[in-house]
Z-matrix of the N, CA and C atoms (Angstrom, degrees):
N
C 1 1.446
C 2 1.525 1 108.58
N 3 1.532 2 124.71 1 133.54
C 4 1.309 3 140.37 2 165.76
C 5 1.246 4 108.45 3 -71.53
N 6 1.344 5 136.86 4 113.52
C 7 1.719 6 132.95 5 158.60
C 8 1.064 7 126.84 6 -86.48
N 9 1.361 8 143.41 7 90.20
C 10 1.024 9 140.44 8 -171.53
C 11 1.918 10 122.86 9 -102.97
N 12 1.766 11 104.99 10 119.33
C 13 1.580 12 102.38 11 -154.47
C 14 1.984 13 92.32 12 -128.98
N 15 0.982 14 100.74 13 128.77
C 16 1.177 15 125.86 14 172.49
C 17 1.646 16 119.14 15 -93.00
N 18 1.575 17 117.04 16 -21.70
C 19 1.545 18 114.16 17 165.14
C 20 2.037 19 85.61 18 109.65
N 21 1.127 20 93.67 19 -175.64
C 22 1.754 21 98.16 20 -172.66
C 23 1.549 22 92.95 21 -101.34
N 24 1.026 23 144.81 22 -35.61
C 25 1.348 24 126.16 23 -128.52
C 26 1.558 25 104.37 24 -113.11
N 27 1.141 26 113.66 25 -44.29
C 28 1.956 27 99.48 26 -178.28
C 29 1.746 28 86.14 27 -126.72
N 30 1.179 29 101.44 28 144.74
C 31 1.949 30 100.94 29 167.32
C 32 1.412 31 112.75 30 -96.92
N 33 1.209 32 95.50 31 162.13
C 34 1.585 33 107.45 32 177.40
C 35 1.635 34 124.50 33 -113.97
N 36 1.244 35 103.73 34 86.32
C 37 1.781 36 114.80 35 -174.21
C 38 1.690 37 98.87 36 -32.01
N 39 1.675 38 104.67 37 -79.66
C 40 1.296 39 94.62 38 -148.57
C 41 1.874 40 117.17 39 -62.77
N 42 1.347 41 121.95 40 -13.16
C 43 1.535 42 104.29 41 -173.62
C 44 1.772 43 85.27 42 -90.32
N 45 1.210 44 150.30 43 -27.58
C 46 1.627 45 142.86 44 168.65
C 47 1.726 46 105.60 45 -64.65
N 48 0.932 47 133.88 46 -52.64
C 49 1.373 48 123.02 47 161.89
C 50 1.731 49 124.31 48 -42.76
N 51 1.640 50 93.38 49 -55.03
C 52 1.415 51 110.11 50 176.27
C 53 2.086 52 118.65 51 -34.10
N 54 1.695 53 79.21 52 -62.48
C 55 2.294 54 94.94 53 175.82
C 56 1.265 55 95.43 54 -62.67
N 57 1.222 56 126.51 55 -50.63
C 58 1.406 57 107.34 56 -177.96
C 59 1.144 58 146.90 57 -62.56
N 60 1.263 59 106.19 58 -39.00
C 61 1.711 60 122.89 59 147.51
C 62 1.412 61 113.44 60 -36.06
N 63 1.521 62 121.04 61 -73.81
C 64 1.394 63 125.38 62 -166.57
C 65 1.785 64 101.63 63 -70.80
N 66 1.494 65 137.20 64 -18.15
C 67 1.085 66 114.55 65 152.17
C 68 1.316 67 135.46 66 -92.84
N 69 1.362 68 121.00 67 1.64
C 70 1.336 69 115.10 68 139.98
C 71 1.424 70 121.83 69 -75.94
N 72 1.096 71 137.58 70 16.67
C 73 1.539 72 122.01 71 -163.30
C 74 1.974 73 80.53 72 -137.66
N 75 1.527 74 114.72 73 7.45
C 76 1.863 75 104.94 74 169.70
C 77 1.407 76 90.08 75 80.07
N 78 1.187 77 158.64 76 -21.10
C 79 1.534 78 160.19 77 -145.24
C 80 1.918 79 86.83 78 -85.08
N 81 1.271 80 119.31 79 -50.60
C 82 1.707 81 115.40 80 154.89
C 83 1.738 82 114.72 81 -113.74
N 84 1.217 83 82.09 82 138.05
C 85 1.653 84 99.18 83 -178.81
C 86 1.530 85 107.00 84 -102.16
N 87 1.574 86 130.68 85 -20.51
C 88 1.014 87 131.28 86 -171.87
C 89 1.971 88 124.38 87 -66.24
N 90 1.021 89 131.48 88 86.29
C 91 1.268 90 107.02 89 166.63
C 92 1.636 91 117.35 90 19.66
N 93 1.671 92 105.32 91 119.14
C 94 1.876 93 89.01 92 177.95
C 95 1.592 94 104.94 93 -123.70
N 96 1.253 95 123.78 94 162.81
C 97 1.568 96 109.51 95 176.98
C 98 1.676 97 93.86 96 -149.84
N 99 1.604 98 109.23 97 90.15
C 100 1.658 99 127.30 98 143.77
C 101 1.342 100 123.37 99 -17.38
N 102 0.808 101 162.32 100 87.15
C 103 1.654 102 172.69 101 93.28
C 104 1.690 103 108.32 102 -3.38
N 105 1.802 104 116.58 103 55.69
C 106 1.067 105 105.48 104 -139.95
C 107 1.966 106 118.90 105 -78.78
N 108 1.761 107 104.52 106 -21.41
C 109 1.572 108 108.39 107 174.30
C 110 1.317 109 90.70 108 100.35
N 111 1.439 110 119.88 109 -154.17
C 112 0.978 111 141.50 110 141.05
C 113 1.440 112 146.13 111 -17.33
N 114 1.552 113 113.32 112 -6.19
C 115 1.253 114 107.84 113 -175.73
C 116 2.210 115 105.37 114 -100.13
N 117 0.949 116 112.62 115 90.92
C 118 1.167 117 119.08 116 179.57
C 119 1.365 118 138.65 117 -50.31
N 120 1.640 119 112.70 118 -25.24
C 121 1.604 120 107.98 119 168.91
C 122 1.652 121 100.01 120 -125.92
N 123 1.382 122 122.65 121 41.53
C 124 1.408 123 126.69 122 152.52
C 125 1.541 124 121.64 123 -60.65
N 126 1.271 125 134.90 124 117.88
C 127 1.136 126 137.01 125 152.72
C 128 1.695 127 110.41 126 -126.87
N 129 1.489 128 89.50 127 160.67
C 130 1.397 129 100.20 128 179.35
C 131 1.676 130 114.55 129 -124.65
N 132 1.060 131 134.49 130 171.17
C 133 1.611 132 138.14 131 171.85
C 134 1.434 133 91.03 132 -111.33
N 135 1.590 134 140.29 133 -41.18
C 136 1.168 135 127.42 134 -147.82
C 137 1.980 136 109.33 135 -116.63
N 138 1.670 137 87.06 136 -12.32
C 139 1.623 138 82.88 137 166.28
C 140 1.473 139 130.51 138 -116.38
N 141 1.067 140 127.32 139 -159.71
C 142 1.389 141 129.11 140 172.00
C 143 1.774 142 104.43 141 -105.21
N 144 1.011 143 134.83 142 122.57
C 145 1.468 144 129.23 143 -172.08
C 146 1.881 145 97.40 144 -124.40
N 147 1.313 146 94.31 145 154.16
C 148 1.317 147 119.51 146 174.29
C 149 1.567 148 105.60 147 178.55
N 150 1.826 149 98.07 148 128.59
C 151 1.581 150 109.26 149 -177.60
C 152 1.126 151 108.43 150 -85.65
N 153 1.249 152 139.43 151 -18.03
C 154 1.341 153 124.00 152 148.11
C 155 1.650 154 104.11 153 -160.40
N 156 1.846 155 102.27 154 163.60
C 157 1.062 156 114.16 155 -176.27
C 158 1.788 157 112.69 156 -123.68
N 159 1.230 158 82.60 157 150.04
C 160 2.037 159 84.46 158 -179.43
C 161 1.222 160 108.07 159 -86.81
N 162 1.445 161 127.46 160 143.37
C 163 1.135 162 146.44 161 -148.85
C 164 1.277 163 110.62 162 -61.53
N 165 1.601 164 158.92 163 -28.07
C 166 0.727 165 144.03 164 -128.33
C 167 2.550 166 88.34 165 -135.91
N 168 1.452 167 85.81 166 -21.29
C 169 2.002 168 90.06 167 163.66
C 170 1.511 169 92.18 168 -94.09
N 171 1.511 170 137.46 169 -45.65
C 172 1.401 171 113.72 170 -165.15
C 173 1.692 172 111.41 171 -66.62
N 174 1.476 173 126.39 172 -30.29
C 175 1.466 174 133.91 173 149.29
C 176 1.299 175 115.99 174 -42.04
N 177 1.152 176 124.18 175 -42.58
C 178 1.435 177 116.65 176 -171.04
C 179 1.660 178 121.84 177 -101.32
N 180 1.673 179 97.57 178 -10.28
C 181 1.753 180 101.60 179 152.10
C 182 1.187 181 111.79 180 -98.94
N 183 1.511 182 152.53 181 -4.04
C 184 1.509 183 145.80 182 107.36
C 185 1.388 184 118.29 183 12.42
N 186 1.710 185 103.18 184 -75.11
C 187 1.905 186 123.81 185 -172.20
C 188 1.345 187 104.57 186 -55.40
N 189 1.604 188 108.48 187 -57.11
C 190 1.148 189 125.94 188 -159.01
C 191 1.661 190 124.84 189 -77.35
N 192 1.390 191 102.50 190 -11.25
C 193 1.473 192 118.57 191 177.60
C 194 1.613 193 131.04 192 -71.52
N 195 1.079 194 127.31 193 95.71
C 196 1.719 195 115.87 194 -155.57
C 197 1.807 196 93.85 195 -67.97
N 198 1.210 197 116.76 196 -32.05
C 199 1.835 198 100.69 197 162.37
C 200 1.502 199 103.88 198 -144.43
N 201 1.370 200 98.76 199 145.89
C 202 1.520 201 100.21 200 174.04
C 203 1.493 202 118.91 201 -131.26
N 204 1.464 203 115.11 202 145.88
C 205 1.372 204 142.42 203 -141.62
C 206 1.165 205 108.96 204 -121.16
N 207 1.816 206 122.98 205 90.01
C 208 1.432 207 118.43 206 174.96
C 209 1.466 208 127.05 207 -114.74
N 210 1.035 209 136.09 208 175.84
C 211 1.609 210 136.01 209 146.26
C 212 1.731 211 108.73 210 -63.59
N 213 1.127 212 135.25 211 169.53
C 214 1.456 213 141.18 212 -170.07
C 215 1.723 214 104.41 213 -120.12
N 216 1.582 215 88.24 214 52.70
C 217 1.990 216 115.14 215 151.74
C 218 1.340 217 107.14 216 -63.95
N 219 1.514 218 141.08 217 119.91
C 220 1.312 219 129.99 218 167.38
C 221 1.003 220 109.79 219 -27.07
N 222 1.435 221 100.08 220 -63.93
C 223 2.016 222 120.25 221 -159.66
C 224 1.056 223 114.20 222 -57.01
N 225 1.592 224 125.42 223 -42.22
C 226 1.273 225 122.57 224 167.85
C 227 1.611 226 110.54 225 -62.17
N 228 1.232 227 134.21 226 -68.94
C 229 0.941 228 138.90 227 172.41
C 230 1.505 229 114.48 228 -12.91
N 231 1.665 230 116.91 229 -60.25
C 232 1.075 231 108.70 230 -167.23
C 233 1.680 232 127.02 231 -104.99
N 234 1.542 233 90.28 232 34.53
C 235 1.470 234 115.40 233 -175.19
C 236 1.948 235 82.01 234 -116.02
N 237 0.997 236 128.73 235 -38.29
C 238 1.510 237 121.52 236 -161.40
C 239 1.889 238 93.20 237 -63.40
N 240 1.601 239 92.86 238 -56.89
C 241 1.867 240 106.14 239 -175.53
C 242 1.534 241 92.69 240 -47.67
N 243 1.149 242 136.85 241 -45.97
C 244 1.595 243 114.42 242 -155.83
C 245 1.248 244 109.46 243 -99.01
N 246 1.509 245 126.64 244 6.54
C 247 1.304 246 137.90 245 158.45
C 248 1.825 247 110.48 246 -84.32
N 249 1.106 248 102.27 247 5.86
C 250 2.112 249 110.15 248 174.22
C 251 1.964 250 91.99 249 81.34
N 252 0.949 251 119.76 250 7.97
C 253 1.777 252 107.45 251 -177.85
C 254 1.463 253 104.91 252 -87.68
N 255 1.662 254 100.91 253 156.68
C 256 1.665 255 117.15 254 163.94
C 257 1.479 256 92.82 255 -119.62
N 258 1.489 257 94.16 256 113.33
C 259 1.981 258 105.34 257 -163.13
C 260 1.570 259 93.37 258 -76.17
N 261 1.294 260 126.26 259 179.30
C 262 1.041 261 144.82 260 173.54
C 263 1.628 262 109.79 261 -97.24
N 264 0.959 263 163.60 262 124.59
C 265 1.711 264 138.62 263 -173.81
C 266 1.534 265 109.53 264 -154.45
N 267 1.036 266 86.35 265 147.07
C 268 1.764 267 106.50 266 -171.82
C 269 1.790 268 125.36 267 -157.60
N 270 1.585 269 85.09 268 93.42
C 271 1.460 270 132.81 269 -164.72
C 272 2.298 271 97.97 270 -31.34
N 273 1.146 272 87.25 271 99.47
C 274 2.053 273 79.88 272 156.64
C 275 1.552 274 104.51 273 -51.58
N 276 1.454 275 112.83 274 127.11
C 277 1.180 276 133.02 275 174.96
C 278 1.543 277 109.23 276 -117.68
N 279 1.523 278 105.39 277 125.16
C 280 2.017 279 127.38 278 -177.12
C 281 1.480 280 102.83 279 -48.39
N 282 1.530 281 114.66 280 -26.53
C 283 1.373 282 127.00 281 -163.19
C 284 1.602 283 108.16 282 -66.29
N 285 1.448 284 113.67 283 -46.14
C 286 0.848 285 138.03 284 175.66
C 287 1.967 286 114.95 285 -65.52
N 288 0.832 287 85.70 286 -40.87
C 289 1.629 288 96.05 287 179.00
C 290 1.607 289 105.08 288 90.04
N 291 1.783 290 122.38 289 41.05
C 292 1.570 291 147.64 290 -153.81
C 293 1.602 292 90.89 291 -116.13
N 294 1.156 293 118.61 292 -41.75
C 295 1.601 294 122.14 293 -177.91
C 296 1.718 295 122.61 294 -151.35
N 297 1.323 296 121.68 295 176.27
C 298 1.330 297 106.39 296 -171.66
C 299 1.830 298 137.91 297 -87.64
N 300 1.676 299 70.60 298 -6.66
C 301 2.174 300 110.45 299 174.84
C 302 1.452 301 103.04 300 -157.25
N 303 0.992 302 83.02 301 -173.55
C 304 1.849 303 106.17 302 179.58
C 305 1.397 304 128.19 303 -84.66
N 306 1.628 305 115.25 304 -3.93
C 307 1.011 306 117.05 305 -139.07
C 308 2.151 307 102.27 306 -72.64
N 309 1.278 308 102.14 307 -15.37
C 310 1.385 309 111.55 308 162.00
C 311 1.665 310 120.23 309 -35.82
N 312 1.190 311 107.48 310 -67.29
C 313 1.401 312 134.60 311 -176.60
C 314 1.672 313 85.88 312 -51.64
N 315 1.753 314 127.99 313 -74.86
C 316 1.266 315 116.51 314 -153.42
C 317 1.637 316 101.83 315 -53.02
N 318 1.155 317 140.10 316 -56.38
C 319 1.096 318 150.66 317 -169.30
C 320 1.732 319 112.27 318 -48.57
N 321 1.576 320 103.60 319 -56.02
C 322 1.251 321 101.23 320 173.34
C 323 1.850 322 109.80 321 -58.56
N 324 0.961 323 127.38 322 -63.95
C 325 1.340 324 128.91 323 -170.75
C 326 1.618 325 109.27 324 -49.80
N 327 1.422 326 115.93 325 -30.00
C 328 1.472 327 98.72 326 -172.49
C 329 1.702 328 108.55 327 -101.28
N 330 1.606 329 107.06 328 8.22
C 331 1.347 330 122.75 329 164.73
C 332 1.632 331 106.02 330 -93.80
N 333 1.221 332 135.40 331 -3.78
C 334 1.352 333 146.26 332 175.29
C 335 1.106 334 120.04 333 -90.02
N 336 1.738 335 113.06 334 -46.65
C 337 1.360 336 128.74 335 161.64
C 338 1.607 337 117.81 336 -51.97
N 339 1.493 338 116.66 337 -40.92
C 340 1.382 339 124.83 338 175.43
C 341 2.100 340 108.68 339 -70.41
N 342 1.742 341 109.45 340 -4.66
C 343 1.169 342 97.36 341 -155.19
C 344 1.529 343 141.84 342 60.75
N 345 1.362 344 105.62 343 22.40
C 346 1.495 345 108.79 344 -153.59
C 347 1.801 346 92.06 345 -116.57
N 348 1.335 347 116.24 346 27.03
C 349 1.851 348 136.66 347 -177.21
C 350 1.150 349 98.14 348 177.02
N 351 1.538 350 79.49 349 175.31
C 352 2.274 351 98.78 350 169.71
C 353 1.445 352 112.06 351 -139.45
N 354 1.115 353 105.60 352 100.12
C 355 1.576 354 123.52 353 177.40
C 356 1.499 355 110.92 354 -31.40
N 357 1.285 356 112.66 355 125.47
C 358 1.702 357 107.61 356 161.57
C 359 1.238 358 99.45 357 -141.04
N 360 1.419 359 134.13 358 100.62
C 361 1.175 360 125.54 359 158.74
C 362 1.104 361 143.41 360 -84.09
N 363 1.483 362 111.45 361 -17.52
C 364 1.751 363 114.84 362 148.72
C 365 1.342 364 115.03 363 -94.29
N 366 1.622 365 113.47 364 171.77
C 367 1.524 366 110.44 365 167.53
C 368 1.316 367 113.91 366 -58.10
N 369 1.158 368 105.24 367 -52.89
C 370 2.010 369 94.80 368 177.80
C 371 0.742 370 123.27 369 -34.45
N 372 1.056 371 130.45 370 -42.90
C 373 1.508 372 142.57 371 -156.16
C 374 1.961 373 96.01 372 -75.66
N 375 0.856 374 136.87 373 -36.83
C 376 1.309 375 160.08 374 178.81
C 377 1.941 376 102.89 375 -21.08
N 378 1.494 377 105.70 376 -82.70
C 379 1.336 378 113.56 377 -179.14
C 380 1.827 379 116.68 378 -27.43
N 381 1.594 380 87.49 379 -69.05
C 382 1.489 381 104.80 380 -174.82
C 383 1.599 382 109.06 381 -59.80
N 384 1.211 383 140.33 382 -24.15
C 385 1.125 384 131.80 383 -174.86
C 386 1.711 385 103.90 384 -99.52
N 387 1.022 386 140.72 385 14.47
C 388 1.322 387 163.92 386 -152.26
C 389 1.745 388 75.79 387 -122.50
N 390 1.641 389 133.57 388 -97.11
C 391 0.890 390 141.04 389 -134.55
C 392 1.475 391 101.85 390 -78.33
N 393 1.530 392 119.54 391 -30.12
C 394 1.691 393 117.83 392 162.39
C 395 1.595 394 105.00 393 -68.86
N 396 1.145 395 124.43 394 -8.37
C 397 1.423 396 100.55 395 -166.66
C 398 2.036 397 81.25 396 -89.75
N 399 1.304 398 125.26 397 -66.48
C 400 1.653 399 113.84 398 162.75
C 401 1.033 400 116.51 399 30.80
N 402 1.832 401 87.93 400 -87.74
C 403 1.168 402 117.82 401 -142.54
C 404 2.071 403 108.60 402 -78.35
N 405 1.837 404 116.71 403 -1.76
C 406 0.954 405 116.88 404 -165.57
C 407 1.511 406 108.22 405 -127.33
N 408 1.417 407 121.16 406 163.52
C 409 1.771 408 112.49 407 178.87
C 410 1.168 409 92.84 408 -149.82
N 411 1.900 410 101.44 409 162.14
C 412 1.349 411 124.31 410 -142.12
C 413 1.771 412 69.47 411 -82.09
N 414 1.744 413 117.81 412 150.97
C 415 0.942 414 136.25 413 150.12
C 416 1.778 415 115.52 414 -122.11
N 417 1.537 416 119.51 415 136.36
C 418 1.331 417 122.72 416 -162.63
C 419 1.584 418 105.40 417 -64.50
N 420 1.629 419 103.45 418 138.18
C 421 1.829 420 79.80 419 -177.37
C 422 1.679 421 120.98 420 -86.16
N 423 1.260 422 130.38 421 145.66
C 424 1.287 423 138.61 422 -148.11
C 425 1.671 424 103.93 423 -72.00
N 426 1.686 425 123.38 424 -12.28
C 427 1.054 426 130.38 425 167.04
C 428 1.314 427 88.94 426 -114.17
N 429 1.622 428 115.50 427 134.96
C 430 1.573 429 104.05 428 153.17
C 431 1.390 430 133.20 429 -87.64
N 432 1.478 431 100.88 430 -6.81
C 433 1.738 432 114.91 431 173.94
C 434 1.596 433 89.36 432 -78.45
N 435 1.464 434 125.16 433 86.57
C 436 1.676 435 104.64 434 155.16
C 437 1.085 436 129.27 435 -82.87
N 438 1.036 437 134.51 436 -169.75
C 439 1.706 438 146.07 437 -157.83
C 440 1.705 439 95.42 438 -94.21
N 441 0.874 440 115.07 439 -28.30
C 442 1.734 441 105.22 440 174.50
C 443 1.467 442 123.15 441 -70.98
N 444 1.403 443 100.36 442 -27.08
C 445 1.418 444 107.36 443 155.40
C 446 1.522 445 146.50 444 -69.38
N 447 0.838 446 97.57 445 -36.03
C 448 1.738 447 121.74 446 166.61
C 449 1.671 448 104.39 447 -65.99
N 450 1.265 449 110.79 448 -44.85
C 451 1.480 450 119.53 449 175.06
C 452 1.267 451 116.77 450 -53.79
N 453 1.366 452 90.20 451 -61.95
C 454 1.903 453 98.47 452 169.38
C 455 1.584 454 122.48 453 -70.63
N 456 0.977 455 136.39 454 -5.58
C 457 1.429 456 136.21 455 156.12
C 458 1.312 457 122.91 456 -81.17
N 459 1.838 458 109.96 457 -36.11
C 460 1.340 459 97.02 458 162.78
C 461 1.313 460 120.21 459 -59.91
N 462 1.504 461 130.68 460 -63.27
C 463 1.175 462 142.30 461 -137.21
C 464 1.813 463 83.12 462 -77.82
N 465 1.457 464 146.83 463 -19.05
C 466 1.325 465 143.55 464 171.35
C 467 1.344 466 107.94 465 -49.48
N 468 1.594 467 109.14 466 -49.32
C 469 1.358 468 125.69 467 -139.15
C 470 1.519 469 96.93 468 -100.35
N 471 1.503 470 126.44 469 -29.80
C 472 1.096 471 127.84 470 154.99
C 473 1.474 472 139.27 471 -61.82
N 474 1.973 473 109.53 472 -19.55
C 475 1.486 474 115.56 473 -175.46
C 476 1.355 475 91.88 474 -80.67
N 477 1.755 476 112.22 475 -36.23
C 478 1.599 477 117.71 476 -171.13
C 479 1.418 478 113.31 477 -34.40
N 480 2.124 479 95.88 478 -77.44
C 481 1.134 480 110.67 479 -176.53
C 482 1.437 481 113.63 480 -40.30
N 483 1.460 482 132.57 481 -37.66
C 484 1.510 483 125.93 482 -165.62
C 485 1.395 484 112.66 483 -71.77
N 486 1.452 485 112.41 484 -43.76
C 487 1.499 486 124.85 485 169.51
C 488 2.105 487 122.96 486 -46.37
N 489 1.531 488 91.83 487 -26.03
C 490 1.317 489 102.84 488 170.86
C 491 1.336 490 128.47 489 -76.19
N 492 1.741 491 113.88 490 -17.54
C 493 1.630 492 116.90 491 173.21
C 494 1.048 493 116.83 492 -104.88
């Protein structure tokens, strides 16, 4: 089964359109299950949909997922790593009018660089990173302080400080 999670709070048309497309068109054959957020009159014929899940089924389609397919939410992100996955991810882009910057994209890419995901930032890109994600498994990282962390504490400690003037 493919899990595909978008986070609770705003959805993301084009990578939920995207799985859906390529599993109606046979491009995935796998069982898929939409985690859709925010998008409220989404249905599918060819997937399994649910706008959101309570924590303890969204954990257990995590385990159960032979690859899983997110946006580059920390939280999601670092619920996929501690479920043993190398998520599939594909950054909300400002361009799009998906988020309010990019800062998705930086995160995903320097979580790509660590190998610790597989970048897809267009839909195309989609299939093939589906079949690298397969073909790869979560390995523990050899520091457990990684660099995504440090990232994310600064950029905490920086919205803080701004909120204070």
């Amino acid at each position: 089964m493919i899990f595909v999670t978008v986070g609770n709070y705003n959805g993301f048309p084009r990578l939920i359109g995207a799985v859906e497309r390529f599993k109606a068109d046979g491009v995935i054959r796998d069982e898929v299950l939409l985690q859709v957020g925010g998008v409220n009159e989404f249905k599918s014929e060819v997937c399994r949909v649910a706008r959101f899940l309570a924590p303890d089924r969204f954990e257990r389609a995590l385990r159960e997922a032979s690859v899983v397919i997110s946006h580059a939410g920390c939280g999601t992100l670092i619920q996929a790593l501690a479920a043993g996955k190398v998520p599939v991810v594909m950054p909300r882009r400002k361009h799009y009018g998906e988020h309010v910057d990019d800062h998705q994209i930086e995160l995903a890419q320097m979580m790509a660089a660590e190998r610790r995901v597989i970048l897809a930032e267009r839909v195309e890109e989609l299939p093939a990173a589906i079949e690298q994600a397969r073909s790869r498994s979560a390995q523990a990282p050899a520091n457990p302080r990684c660099r995504m962390f440090e990232l994310v504490s600064q950029a905490i400690e920086e919205l803080l400080a701004d909120r204070k003037c």
